[in-house]
matplotlib code that plots the C-alpha trace (Angstrom):
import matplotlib.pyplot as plt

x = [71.7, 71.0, 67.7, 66.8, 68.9, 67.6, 64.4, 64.8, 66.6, 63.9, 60.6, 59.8, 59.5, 56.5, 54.6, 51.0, 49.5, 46.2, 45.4, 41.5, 40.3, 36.4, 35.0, 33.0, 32.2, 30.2, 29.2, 27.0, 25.5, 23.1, 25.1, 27.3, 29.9, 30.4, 33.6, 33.9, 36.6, 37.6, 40.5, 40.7, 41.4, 44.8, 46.2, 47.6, 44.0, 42.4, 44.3, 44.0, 40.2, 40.2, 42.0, 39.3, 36.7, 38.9, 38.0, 41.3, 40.2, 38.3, 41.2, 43.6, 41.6, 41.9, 45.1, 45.2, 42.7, 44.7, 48.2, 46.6, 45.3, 49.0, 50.4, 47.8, 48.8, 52.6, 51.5, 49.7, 52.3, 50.8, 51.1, 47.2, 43.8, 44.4, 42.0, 39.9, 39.0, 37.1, 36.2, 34.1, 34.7, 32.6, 33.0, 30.3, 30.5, 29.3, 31.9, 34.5, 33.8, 37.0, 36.6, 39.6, 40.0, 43.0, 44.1, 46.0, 48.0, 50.5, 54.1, 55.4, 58.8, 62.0, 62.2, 58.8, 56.9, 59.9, 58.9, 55.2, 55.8, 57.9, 55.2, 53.2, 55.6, 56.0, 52.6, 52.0, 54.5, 53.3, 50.1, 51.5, 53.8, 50.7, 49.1, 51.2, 52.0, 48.1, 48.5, 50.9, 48.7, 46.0, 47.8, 49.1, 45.5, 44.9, 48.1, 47.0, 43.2, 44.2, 46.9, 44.2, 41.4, 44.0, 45.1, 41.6, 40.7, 43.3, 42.3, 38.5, 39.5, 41.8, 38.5, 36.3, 39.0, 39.1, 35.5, 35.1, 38.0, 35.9, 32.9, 34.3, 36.2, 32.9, 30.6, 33.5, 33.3, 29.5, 29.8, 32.7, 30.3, 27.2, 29.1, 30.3, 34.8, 34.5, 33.0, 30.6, 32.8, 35.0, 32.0, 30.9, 34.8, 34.5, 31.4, 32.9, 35.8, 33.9, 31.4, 34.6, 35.6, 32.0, 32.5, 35.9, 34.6, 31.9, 34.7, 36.7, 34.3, 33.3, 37.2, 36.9, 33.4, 35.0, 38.2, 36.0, 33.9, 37.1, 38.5, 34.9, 35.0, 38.4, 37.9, 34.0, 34.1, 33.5, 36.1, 39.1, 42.0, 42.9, 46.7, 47.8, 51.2, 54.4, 57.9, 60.1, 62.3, 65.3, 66.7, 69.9, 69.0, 66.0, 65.9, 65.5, 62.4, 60.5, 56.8, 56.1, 59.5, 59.2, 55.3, 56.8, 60.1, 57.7, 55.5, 58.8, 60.0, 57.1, 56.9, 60.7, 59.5, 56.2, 58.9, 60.9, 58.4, 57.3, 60.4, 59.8, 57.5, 59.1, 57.5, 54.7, 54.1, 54.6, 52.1, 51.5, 48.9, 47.9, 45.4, 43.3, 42.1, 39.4, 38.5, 35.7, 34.6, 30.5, 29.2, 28.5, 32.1, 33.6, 37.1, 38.0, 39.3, 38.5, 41.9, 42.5, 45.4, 47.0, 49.2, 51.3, 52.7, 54.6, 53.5, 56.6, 55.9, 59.0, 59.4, 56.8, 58.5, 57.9, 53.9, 55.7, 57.9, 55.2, 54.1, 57.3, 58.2, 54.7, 55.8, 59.0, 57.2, 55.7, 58.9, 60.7, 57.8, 58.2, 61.1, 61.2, 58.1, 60.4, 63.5, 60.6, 59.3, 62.9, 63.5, 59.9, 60.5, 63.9, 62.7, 59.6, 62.2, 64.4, 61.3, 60.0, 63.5, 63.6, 59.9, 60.9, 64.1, 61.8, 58.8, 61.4, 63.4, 59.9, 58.8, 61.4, 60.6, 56.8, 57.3, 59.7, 57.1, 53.9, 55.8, 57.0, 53.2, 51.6, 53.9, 53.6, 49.7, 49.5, 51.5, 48.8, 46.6, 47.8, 48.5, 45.0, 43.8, 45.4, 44.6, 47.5, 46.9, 43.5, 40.9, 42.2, 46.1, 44.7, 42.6, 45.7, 48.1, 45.5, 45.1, 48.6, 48.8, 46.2, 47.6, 51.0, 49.1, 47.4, 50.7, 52.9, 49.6, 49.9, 53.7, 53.8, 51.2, 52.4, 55.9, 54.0, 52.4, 55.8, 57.0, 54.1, 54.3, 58.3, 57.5, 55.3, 58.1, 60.5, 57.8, 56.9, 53.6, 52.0]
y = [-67.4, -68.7, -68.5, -70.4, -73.2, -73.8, -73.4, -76.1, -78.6, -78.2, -77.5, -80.9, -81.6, -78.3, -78.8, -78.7, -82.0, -80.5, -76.9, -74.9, -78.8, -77.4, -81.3, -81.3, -77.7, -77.2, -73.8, -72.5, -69.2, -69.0, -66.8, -69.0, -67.7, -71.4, -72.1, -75.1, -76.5, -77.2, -79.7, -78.2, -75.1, -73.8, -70.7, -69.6, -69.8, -68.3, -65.1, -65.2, -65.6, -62.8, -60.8, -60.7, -59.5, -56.5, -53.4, -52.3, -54.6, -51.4, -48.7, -51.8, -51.5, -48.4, -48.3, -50.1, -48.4, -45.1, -46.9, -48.2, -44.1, -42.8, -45.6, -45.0, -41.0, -42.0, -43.4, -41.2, -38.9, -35.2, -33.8, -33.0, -33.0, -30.7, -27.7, -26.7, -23.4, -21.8, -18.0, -16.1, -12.7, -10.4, -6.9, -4.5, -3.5, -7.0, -7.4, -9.9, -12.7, -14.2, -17.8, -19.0, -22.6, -23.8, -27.0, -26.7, -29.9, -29.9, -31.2, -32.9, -31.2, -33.0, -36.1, -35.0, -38.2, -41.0, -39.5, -39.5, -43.2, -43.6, -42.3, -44.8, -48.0, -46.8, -46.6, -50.2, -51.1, -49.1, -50.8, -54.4, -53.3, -52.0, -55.2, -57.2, -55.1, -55.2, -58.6, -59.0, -57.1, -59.5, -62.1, -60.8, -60.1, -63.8, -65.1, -62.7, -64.1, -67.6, -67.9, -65.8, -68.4, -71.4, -69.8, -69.1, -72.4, -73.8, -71.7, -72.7, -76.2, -75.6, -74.4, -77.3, -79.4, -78.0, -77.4, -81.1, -81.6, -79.6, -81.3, -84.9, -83.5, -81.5, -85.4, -86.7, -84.4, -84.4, -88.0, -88.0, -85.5, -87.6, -90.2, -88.1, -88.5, -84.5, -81.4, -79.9, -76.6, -78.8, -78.8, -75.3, -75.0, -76.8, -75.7, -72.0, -73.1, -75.1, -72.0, -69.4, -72.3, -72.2, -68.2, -68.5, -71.5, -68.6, -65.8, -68.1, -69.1, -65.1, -64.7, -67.5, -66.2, -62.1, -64.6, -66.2, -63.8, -61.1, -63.7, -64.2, -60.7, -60.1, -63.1, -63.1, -66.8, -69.4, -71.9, -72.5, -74.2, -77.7, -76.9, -72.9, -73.8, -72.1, -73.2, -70.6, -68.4, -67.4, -64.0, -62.5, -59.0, -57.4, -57.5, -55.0, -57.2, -56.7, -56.0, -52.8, -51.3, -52.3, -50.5, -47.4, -47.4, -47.7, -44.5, -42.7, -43.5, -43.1, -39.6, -39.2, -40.2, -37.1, -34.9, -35.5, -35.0, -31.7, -30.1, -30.9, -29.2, -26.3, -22.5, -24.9, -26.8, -25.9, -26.0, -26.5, -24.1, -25.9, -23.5, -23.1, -19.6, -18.4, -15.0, -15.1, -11.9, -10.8, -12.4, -8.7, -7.6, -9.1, -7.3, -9.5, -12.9, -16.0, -16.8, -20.0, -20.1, -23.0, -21.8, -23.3, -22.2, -22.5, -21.2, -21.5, -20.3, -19.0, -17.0, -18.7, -21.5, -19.5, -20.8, -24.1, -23.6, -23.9, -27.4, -28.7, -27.8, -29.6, -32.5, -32.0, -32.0, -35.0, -36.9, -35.8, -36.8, -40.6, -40.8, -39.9, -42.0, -45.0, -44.3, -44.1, -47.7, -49.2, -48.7, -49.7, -53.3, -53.7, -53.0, -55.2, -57.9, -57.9, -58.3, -61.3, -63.0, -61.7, -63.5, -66.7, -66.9, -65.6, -68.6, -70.7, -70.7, -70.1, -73.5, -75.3, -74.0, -74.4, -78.0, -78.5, -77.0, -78.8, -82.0, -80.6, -79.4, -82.7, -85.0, -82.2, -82.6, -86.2, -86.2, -83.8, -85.8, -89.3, -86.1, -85.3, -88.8, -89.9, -86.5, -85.0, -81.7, -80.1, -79.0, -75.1, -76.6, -79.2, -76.4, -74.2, -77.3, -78.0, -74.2, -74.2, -77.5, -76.6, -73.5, -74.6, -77.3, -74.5, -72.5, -75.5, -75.2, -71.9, -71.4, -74.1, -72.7, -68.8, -71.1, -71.7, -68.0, -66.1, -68.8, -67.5, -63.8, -64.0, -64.7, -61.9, -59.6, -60.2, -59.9, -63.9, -64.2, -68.1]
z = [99.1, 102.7, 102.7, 99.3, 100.0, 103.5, 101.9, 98.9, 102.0, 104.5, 101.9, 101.7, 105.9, 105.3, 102.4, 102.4, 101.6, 100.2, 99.7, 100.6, 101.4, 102.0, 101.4, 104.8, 104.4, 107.5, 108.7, 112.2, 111.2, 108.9, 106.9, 104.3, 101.5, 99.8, 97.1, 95.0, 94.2, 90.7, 89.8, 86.2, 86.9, 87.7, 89.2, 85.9, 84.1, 87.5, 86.6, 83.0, 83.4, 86.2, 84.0, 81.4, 84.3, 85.7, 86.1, 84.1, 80.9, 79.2, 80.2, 78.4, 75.3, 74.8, 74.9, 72.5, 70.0, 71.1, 69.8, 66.5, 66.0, 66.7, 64.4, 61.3, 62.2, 61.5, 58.2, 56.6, 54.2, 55.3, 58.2, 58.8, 57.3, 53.9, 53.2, 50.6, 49.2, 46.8, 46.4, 44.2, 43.3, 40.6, 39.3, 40.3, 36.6, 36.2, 33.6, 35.1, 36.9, 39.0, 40.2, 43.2, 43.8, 46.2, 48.0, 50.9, 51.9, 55.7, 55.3, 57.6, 58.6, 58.4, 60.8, 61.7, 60.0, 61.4, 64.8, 64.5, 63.8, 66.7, 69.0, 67.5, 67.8, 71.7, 72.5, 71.3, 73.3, 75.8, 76.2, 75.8, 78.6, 80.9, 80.0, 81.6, 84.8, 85.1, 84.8, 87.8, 90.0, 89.4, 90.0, 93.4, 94.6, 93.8, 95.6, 98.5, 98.4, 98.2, 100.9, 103.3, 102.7, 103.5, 106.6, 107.8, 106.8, 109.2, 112.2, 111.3, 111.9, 114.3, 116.2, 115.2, 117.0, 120.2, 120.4, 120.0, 122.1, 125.1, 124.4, 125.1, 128.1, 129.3, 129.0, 130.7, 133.7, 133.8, 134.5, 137.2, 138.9, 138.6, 140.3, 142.8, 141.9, 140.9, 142.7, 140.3, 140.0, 137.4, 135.4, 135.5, 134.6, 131.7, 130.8, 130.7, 128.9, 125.9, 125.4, 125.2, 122.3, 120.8, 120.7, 119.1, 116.3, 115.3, 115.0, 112.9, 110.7, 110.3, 109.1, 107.1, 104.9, 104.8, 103.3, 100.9, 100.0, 99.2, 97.1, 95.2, 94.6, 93.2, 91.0, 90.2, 90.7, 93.5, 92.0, 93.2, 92.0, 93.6, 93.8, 93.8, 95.7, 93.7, 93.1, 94.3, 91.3, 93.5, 92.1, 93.7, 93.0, 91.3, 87.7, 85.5, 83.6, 86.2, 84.5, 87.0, 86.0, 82.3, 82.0, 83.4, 81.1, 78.6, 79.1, 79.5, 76.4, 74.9, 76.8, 75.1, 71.7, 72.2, 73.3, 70.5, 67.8, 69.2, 69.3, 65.5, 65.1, 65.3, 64.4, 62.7, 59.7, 56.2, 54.0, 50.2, 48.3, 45.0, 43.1, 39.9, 38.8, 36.6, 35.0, 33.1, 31.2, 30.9, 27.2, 26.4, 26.2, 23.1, 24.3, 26.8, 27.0, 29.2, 31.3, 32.8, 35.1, 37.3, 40.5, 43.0, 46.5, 50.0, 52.9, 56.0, 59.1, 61.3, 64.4, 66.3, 68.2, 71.0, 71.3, 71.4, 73.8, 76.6, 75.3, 74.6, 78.6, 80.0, 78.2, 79.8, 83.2, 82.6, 81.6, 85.1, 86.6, 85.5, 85.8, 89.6, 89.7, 88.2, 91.3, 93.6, 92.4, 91.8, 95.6, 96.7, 94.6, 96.3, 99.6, 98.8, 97.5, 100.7, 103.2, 100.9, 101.3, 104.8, 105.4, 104.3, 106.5, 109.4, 108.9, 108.2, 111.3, 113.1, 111.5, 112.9, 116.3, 116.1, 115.0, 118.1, 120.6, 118.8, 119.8, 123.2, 124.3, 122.9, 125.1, 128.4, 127.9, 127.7, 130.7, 132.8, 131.5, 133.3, 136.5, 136.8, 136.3, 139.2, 140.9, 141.3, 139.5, 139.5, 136.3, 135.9, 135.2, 133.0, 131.1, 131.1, 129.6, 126.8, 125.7, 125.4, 123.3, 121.2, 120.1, 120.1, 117.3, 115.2, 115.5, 113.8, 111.0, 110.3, 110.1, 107.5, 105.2, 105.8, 104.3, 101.1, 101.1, 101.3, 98.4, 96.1, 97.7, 97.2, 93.4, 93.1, 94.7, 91.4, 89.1, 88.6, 86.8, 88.1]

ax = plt.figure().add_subplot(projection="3d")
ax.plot(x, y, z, "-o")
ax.set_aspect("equal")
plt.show()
C-alpha cells in the first residue's frame, strides 16, 4: 500500500517532539479552561477511565442484568411460572362435601428449552459485543478531542509568535521615527498590523479554551496524557472484526435466535394438570363413604398458531431491519476507511510541500529584510513578506500534527482500540 510505506519512510522527518506542551500556560482573557498534564496516564487508561463515566455505562449494565435473566429463563426446566388451584364445592343437601386441588406446571415444547438457552448465550454476547463498540466510540471522541487541542495549541502559539514578532518590529519603527530615518505612517502601519495580531492571539486562544473545555467534557477530567501519538495498524481492506460490525452481527443473531424460539412456540404451550380430589360425606349419613382420589392430565393447545403468526412476523421486521442497518454500516466503514487512507496520502504529500515553502518564505523574508534595511522596498511589502512567512511557518506546524491525527483517526477507521 502506497500510502503506508511512504508513511513509515517519511514518519520520522514529522513526528511531534512533544504533544499538548501547556508548561507556560499563559492566557489574556479572564476567562481560563486549564488542563494538566499527567505523565502516568496513557491514552489507553484515559478511555478506560472515560468509559466508566459515559453516559452509555447504565444502558451497558443492563444489558447485562437483562442477559443473566434470559440465561437463568433457559435454565429453568418449565416453560413458565406453574399454577395452583383449589376449589370447593358442597351439596345444598349439605350432605357431600367435594374438595379440588390441582397443579398446573408449562412444558416447554420440543427444542423450545435449547432455544430459550440460546437466546440467552446471544444476549451475553450481545452485550459484551456492545460493550466494546461503545468502547470504540469513546475512544474516537478522545482521539478527536486530543488531536483538536494540539492543533489549536499550535495556532495559539503560532499567534504568541507573531504578536511578539510585531511588537519588536513596532519598538523598532517607533525609534527610526523618533530619529527622523522613517515617516511616522510606517508606525501607524505597524501599529495597525500588531493590533490585527493582538485580535487574532485572542481568537486563538478562544479556539483553544472551546478545545479544552470539549475535551474536559467528554472525559470529566483535566488530565491529559503526556504522549497520545499512535502507531499506525495498516489493513488492506476492512475486516470483518471490526467492533461496530461485530455489535450489530450480534443483535441479529440474537434477533435470529428470538425468532427461532417463537416459531417454537407454536399454537402454545402444553401443560401438565396434577390433581388431588376429595369427597367427603356429612357425619350424619352413615351410607356414604369418604373417597380420596389422585388425578393426572394434559392439556395441548392446537389451532392457534395463528395469534403467533403476528409476533413471529414483527420479529421478522426487526431482523430485516438489522440486517439492512448492517449493509448500510459495512459501506459507511469502507467509505470511512478509504477517506482515512486517502487523508494520510493528502497531509502527506502536503507535508512535503509545506516543509519546502516554510524554508522557501523564511530565506525570501530574511532577504526583504536586508531590502528594506537598505531601503529599497518600503514597510507595506515588508508586512506583506512576513504575513506570508509566518503562515507559511504555522502551515508546516499544522500539516505535521494533522500527520499524527489521521494516524490515530486512520486507526479508529478499522476498528483499533488505543
Amino acid at each position: 500500500m502506497y500510502v503506508l510505506n511512504l508513511f513509515k519512510r517519511c514518519l520520522p522527518v514529522f513526528v511531534l517532539a512533544t504533544s499538548l506542551g501547556f508548561a507556560n500556560d499563559t492566557h489574556i482573557v479572564e476567562h481560563h479552561d486549564p488542563i494538566e498534564i499527567d505523565s502516568t496516564l496513557s491514552l489507553p487508561k484515559l478511555v478506560d477511565l472515560t468509559m466508566a463515566q459515559t453516559p452509555d455505562a447504565s444502558w451497558l449494565s443492563s444489558l447485562e442484568q437483562e442477559a443473566k435473566a434470559l440465561s437463568e429463563r433457559g435454565q429453568s426446566w418449565v416453560a413458565g411460572a406453574p399454577q395452583a388451584g383449589l376449589r370447593f364445592q358442597e351439596a345444598t343437601s349439605g350432605t357431600l362435601h367435594y374438595v379440588d386441588a390441582t397443579i398446573n406446571v408449562p412444558l416447554w415444547n420440543f427444542g423450545q428449552r435449547d432455544a430459550q438457552q440460546t437466546i440467552g448465550q446471544q444476549a451475553q454476547a450481545s452485550a459484551e459485543t456492545q460493550a466494546a463498540a461503545t468502547k470504540l466510540r469513546v475512544a474516537g471522541l478522545i482521539r478527536t478531542a486530543l488531536w483538536d487541542m494540539e492543533l489549536q495549541k499550535i495556532r495559539f502559539e503560532q499567534a504568541q509568535i507573531e504578536v511578539a514578532t510585531f511588537e519588536k518590529l513596532q519598538k523598532k519603527i517607533g525609534k527610526q521615527v523618533e530619529l527622523g530615518d522613517l515617516p511616522r505612517a510606517d508606525l501607524l502601519l505597524a501599529e495597525t498590523e500588531l493590533l490585527q495580531k493582538r485580535s487574532l492571539l485572542i481568537l486563538a486562544e478562544a479556539e483553544l479554551m472551546h478545545a479544552r473545555k470539549r475535551y474536559a467534557n467528554i472525559t470529566r477530567t483535566a488530565k491529559v496524557p503526556a504522549n497520545f501519538q499512535e502507531n499506525l495498524v495498516p489493513l488492506k481492506e476492512l475486516s470483518q472484526s471490526h467492533p461496530a460490525l461485530v455489535a450489530l452481527n450480534s443483535l441479529i443473531e440474537r434477533k435470529q435466535a428470538e425468532l427461532n424460539a417463537l416459531e417454537l412456540v407454536g399454537s402454545g404451550q402444553t401443560n401438565l394438570a396434577i390433581g388431588v380430589n376429595s369427597d367427603r360425606p356429612s357425619n350424619n349419613d352413615p351410607r356414604s363413604n369418604k373417597t380420596e382420589s389422585f388425578n393426572i392430565g394434559v392439556v395441548v393447545p392446537f389451532g392457534g398458531s395463528a395469534h403467533n403468526q403476528p409476533h413471529i412476523a414483527a420479529i421478522n421486521v426487526e431482523l430485516n431491519k438489522l440486517i439492512a442497518e448492517r449493509e448500510q454500516l459495512y459501506r459507511d466503514l469502507e467509505q470511512a476507511h478509504h477517506e482515512a487512507e486517502h487523508n494520510l496520502e493528502v497531509n502527506q504529500a502536503a507535508l512535503a510541500i509545506a516543509n519546502e515553502l516554510k524554508q522557501t518564505s523564511e530565506a525570501h523574508f530574511k532577504m526583504t529584510q536586508l531590502s528594506y534595511s537598505v531601503g529599497e522596498i518600503n514597510l507595506l511589502d515588508l508586512l506583506k513578506i512576513q504575513v506570508r512567512a509566518q503562515q507559511a511557518v504555522l502551515n508546516a506546524k499544522e500539516r505535521a500534527v494533522m500527520l499524527q491525527r489521521d494516524q490515530a483517526f486512520y486507526n479508529q477507521a478499522v476498528g483499533v482500540l488505543p
